[in-house]
C-alpha positions as CSV (number, residue, x, y, z in Angstrom):
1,X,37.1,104.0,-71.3
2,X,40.8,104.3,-72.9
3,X,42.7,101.3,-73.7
4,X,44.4,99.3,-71.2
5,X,47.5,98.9,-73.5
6,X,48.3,102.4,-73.7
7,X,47.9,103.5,-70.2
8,X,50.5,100.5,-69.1
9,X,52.7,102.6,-71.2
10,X,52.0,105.9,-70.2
11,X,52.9,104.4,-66.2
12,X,56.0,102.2,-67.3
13,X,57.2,105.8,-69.2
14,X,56.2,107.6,-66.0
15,X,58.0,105.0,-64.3
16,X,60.9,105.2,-66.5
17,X,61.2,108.6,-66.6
18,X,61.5,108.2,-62.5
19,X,64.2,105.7,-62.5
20,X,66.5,107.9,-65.2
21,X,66.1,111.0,-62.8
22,X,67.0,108.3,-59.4
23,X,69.0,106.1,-61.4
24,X,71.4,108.3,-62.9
25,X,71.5,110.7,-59.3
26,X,74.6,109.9,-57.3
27,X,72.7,109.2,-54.4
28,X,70.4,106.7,-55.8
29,X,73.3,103.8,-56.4
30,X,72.4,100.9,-54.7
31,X,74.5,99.9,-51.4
32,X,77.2,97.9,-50.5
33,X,77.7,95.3,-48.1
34,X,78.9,97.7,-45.5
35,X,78.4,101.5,-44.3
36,X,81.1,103.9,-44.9
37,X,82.8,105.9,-42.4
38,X,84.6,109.1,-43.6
39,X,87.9,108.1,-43.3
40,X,87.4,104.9,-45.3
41,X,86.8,106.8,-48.2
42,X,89.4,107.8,-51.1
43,X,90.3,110.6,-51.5
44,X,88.0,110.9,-54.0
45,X,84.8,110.1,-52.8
46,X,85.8,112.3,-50.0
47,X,86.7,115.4,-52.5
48,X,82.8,114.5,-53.7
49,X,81.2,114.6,-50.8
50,X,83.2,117.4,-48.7
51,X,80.2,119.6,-48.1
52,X,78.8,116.3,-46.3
53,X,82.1,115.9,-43.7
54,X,80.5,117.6,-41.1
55,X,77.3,116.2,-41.7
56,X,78.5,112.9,-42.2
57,X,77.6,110.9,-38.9
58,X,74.4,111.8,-39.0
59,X,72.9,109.7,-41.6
60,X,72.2,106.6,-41.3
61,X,74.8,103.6,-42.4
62,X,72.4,103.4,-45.9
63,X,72.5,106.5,-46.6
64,X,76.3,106.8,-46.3
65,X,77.2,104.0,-47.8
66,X,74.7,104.7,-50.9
67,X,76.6,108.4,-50.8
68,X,79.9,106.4,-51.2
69,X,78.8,104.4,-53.8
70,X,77.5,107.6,-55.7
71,X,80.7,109.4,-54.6
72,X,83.0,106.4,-56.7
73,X,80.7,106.3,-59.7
74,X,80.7,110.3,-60.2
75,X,84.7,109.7,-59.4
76,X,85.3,107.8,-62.3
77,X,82.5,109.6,-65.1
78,X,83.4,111.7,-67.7
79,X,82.8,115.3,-67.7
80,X,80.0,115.1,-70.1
81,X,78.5,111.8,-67.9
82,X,79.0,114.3,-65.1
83,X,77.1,117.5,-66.6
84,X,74.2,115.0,-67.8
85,X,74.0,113.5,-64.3
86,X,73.9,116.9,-62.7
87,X,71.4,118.4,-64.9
88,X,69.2,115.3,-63.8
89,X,70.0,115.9,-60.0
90,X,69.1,119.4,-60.0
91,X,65.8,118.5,-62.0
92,X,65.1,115.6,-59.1
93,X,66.3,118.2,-56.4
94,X,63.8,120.9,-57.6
95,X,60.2,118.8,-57.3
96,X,58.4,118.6,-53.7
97,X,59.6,116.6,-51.1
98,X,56.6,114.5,-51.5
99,X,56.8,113.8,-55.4
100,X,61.2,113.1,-54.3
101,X,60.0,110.4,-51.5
102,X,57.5,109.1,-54.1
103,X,60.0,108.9,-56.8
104,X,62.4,106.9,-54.5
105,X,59.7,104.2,-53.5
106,X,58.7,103.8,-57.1
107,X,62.8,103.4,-57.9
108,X,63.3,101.2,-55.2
109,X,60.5,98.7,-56.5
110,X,62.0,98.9,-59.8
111,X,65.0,97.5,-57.9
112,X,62.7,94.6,-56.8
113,X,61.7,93.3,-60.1
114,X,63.1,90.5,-61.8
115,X,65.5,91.3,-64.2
116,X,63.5,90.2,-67.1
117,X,60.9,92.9,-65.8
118,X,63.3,95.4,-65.2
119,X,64.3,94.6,-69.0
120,X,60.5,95.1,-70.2
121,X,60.4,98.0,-68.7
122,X,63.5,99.9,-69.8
123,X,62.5,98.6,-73.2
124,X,58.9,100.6,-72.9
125,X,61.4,103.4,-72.2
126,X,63.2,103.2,-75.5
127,X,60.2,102.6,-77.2
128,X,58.2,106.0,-75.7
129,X,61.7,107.8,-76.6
130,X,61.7,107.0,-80.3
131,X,57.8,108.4,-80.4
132,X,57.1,112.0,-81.3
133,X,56.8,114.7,-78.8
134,X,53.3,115.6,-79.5
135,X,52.7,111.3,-78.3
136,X,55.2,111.5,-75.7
137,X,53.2,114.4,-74.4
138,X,49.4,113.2,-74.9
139,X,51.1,109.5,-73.1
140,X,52.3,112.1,-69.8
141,X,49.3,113.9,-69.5
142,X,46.8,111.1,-69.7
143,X,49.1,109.0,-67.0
144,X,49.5,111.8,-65.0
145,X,45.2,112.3,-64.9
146,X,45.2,109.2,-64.4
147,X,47.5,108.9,-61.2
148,X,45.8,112.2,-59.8
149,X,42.1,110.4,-59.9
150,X,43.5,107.5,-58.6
151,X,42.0,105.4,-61.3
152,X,43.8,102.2,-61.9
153,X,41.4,99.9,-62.4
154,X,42.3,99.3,-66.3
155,X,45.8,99.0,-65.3
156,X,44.9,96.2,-62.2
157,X,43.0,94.4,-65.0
158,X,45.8,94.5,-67.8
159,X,48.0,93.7,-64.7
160,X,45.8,90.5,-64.1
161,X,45.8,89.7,-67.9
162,X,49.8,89.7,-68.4
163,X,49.8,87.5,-65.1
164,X,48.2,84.6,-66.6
165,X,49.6,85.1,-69.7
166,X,52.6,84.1,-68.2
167,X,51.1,81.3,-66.4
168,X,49.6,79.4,-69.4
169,X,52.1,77.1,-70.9
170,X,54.5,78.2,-73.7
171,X,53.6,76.6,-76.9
172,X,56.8,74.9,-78.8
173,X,57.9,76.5,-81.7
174,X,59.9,73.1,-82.8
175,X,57.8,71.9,-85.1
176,X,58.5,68.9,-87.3
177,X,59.7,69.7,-90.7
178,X,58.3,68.3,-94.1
179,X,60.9,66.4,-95.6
């Protein structure tokens, strides 16, 4: 049976690898308080979105105001910010619907962590980037086998192990000092 600690890793870099693809898409920003009609939009966010105007009351008050929000933020990027964030888009446009709807549910549970977790997890990111390909690779495929035979039991268990780790009580690391 493989280790438990590596295939947490291989999901929170599958994970990760999600998020950067939804997080960095324009239409992935999360939503403000309020949807956006078209001509409440800058000129800007309207010069973004243009091939949406005629679209535009058809999607739901999320969707347009998440489409707004993605509109300002590409507004105000650089041009490299912007070629990165395309390159990403196009990647996220090209996979099946199904594996795009998937990708969004896992991105929007991300969302739902705590921040401390959404921390941990973008920290397993940096730490699966600074490994060599050839790991990165062996980490992908053995997650992706994994998540195709529906076998998570290893990860429930490590799941369940972390979870009362953080129940037992912190030991004190203020310890008296010799004098």
């Amino acid at each position: 049976m493989s280790n438990p600690v590596i295939r947490l890793k291989a999901v929170s870099i599958h994970l990760n690898f999600s998020l950067l693809i939804l997080g960095l898409s324009i239409f992935s920003f999360p939503a403000s308080a309020t949807a956006a009609e078209w001509d409440d939009l800058s000129s800007e966010q309207q010069s973004v979105l243009s091939s949406y105007k005629d679209q535009w009351g058809k999607y739901s008050a999320d969707e347009r105001t998440r489409f707004a929000a993605g509109a300002k933020r590409w507004a105000q990027m650089n041009t490299q910010n912007r070629t990165a964030m395309q390159r990403r888009f196009d990647q996220f446009q090209a996979l099946p619907e199904d594996r795009r709807r998937e990708l969004v549910q896992r991105f929007d549970r991300f969302k739902q962590l705590s921040p401390e977790d959404q921390q941990r997890l973008r920290a397993k990111q940096k730490d699966f980037k600074q490994r060599p390909r050839n790991d990165q690779k062996k980490l992908r495929d053995r997650y992706e086998k994994q998540r195709q035979s529906g076998d998570n039991a290893a990860l429930e268990r490590l799941k369940k192990q972390r979870l009362q780790s953080r129940n037992r009580p912190r030991q004190s690391n203020n310890r008296a000092r010799n004098p």
